[in-house]
N, C-alpha and C positions, 0 to 999 in steps of 0.2 A: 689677565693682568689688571682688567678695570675693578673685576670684581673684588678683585685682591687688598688694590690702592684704596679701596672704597672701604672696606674693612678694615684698614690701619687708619685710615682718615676719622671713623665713626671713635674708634679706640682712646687713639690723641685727643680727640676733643673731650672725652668721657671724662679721661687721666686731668684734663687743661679746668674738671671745674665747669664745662658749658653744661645750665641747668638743661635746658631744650634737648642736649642730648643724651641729658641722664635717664631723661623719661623715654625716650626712642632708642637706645641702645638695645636691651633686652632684644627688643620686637626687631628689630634690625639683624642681629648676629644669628636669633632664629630663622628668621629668613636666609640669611646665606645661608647656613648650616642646611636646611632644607635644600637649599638651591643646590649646592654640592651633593647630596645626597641625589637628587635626581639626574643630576650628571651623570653621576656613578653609576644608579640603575640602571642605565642602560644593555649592562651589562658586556659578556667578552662578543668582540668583533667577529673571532675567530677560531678555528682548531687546527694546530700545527703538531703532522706526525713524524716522527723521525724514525728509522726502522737503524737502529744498530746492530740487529745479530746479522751472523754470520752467512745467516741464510734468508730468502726471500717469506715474506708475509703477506699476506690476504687481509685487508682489514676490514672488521663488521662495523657496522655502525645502526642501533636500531632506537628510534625515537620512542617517549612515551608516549602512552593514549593520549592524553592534551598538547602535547608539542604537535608542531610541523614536521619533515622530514627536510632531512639536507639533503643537497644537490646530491650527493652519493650514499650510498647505502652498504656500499663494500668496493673498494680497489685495490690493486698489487701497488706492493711495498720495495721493492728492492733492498738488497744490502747498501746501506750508508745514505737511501734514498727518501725524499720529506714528501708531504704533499700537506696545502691548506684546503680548510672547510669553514664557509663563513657560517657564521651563527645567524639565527634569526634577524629580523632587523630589528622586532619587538622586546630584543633582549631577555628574554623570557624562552628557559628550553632545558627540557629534563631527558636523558639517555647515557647510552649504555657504547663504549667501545673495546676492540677486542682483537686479536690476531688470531688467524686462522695458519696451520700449517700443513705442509706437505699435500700441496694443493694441485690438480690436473684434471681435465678434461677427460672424462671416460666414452674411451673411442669407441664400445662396440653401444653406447646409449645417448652419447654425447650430453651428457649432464658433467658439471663441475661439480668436484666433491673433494673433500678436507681432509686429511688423518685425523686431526684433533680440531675442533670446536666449527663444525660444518653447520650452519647454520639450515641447511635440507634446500634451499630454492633451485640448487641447480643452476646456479649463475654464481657471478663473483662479485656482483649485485643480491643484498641480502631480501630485498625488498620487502621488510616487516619483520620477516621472521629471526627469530635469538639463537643464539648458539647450542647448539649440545655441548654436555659437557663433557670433560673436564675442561674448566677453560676459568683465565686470569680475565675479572672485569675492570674497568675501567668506567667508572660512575660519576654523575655529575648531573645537578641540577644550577641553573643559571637563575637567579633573583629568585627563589623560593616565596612560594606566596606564605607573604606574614612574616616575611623573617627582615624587609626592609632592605631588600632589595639584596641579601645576601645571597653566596653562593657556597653549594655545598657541593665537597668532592670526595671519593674515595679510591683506595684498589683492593679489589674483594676478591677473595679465595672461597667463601663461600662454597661455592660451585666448580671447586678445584681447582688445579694450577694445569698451565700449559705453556705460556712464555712470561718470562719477567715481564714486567714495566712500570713505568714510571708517568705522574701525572702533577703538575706545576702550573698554576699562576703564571706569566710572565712578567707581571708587572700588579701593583695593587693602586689603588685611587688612594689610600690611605685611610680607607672607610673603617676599618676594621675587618676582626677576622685573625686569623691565623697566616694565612698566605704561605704555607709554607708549601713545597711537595714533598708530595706521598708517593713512598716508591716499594717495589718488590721488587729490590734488584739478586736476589739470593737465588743459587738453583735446590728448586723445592722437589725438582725430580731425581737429583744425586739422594736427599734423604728421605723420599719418600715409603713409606711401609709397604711389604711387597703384596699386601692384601689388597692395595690402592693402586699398584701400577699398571700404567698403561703402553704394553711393550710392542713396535714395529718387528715387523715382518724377521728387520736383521736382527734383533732381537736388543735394542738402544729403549731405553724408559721415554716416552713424547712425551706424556703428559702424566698428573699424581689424582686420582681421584679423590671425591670430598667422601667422607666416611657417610653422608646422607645420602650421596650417589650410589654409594657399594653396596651398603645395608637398608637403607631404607625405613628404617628408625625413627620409630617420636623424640628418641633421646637425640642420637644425631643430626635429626632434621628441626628440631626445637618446635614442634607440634603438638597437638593433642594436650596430654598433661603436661608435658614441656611448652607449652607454646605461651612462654613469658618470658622477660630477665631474669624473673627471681627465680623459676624453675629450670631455666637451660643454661648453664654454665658451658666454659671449656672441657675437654676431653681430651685423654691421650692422643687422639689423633689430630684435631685441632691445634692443639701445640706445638707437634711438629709444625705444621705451616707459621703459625705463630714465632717460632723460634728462626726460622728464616726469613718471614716477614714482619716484623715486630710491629709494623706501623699498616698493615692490613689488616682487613676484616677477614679473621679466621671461622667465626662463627656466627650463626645472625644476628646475637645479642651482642656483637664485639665492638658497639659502640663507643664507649669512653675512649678511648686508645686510637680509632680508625677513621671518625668523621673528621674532614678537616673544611673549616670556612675560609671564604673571604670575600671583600667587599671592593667594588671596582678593578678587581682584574681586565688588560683589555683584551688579553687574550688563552689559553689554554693549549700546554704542551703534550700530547702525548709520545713518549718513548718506549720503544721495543727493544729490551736485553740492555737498559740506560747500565752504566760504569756503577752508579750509586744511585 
C-alpha cells in the first residue's frame, strides 16, 4: 500500500505543475516498475495436484539439469485427492510432471512398476529418472532466464498420451503473460489409431503412442533432415492428438499454439482427467 500511495503521490504532483517533480517522475515510476517486477520474480510458491479421474495416480515429478529437486519425486494420488509441492525458494525451476497408471508392487521382485508411464526406479519415488512412454507431460519452467522473470508452461503429447490434464496459473502478478491454462482434457485414447494403441491385458486402450515412438522416423520424430520448423510440420497422426487437444503440443515444432507465459503467478495447478 506504501508503494502504491507513493506512486499516486509522485503522479498528482506531476498532473499539479511541480517542476522538481517533472524531472524525478521518469526515474521514479522506473523504479517502482522495476521494484514490481522483482516482486513478481520471485516467482510460484507452490505446485498443487488435484487427481480427478476415477481411478488412483502415481505422480512423477522430474527436475531439470540446473534446477534443485522438490521434496518429492513421485507420490499416490487418490480419486478426488490433492497434494502441495513448494517451489524453490530462489524462484527459479524448470521440470516435468506426469501421472503414472495402473501402478503395484511386484510380489515375486518387490519392485514398483506402472502400466503406463513407469518411470523404471522401482519405487514410487522417481528419483531422477522420466517416464517411458507413452505418456501426457506437464512442462514448466519458472522465471526463464532472459525472459524477465517470465514463466513458461505447457501440456505436451509429444511423447504420447496416457491421462488428460490440465495445467493453470492460480493467480498472475499482473506482469504480463498470457496466464491462461493449458489443458488436455479430451480422451485421446477413444481416438487413437490402432497402429498407436496401447492395449491392457483385458483388452481396454491405457494409453495412445506418439507416431515417433511406434516408427521411429526423422519425419515423425523431427530429426535429421527434419530437425527444424520449417522442415517438420504436422502429420496425420499428430493431428489426431491435435484435434483432441488443440492447445497441446502435438509435435516438437507445435509451438505457436502450445507455449503459454506468465508473469508472477503465485502458484501452479496441476489436474488429472480436469472437467475442461
Amino acid at each position: 500500500m506504501a508503494v502504491a500511495h507513493l506512486l499516486i503521490q509522485l503522479i498528482s504532483m506531476a498532473g499539479n505543475g511541480v517542476g522538481a517533480c517533472r524531472v524525478q517522475i521518469i526515474p521514479a515510476i522506473i523504479f517502482l516498475q522495476l521494484l514490481f517486477r522483482a516482486l513478481g520474480a520471485d516467482g510460484a510458491s507452490s505446485f498443487s495436484f488435484t487427481n480427478s479421474c476415477q481411478y488412483p495416480v502415481w505422480v512423477g515429478v522430474l527436475h531439470g539439469a540446473s534446477s534443485p529437486a522438490l521434496a518429492r519425486s513421485g507420490f499416490y494420488l487418490a480419486p478426488s485427492g490433492t497434494y502441495h509441492l513448494a517451489a524453490p525458494s530462489s524462484g527459479t525451476w524448470s521440470g516435468t510432471f506426469w501421472a503414472r497408471t495402473g501402478c503395484a508392487v511386484d510380489s515375486s521382485t518387490g519392485r514398483f512398476t506402472c502400466a503406463t508411464a513407469d518411470c523404471g526406479s522401482g519405487d514410487v519415488a522417481c528419483n531422477g529418472r522420466g517416464p517411458s512412454p507413452p505418456v501426457t507431460l506437464a512442462e514448466i519452467t519458472l522465471a526463464a532466464p532472459g525472459s524477465g522473470g517470465q514463466d513458461f508452461y505447457d501440456v505436451s503429447l509429444v511423447d504420447g498420451f496416457n491421462v488428460p490434464v490440465r495445467l493453470a496459473p492460480s493467480s498472475s502478478g499482473g506482469g504480463g503473460g498470457d496466464c491462461h491454462a493449458v489443458s488436455c482434457a479430451g480422451d485421446v485414447n477413444a481416438a487413437c489409431p490402432s497402429d498407436l494403441r496401447v492395449v491392457s491385458g483385458a483388452g481396454a486402450v491405457v494409453a495412445c503412442r506418439s507416431a515417433c515412438d511406434a516408427y521411429r522416423s526423422a519425419r515423425y520424430c523431427c530429426t535429421g533432415a527434419y530437425g527444424s520448423p520449417a522442415a517438420c510440420g504436422p502429420t496425420d497422426y499428430s493431428q489426431v492428438f491435435k484435434a483432441a487437444c488443440p492447445a497441446a503440443y502435438s509435435y516438437a515444432y507445435d509451438d505457436a499454439s502450445s507455449t503459454f507465459t506468465c508473469f508472477g503467478a503465485s502458484s501452479y495447478d496441476v489436474t488429472f482427467c480436469p472437467r475442461s
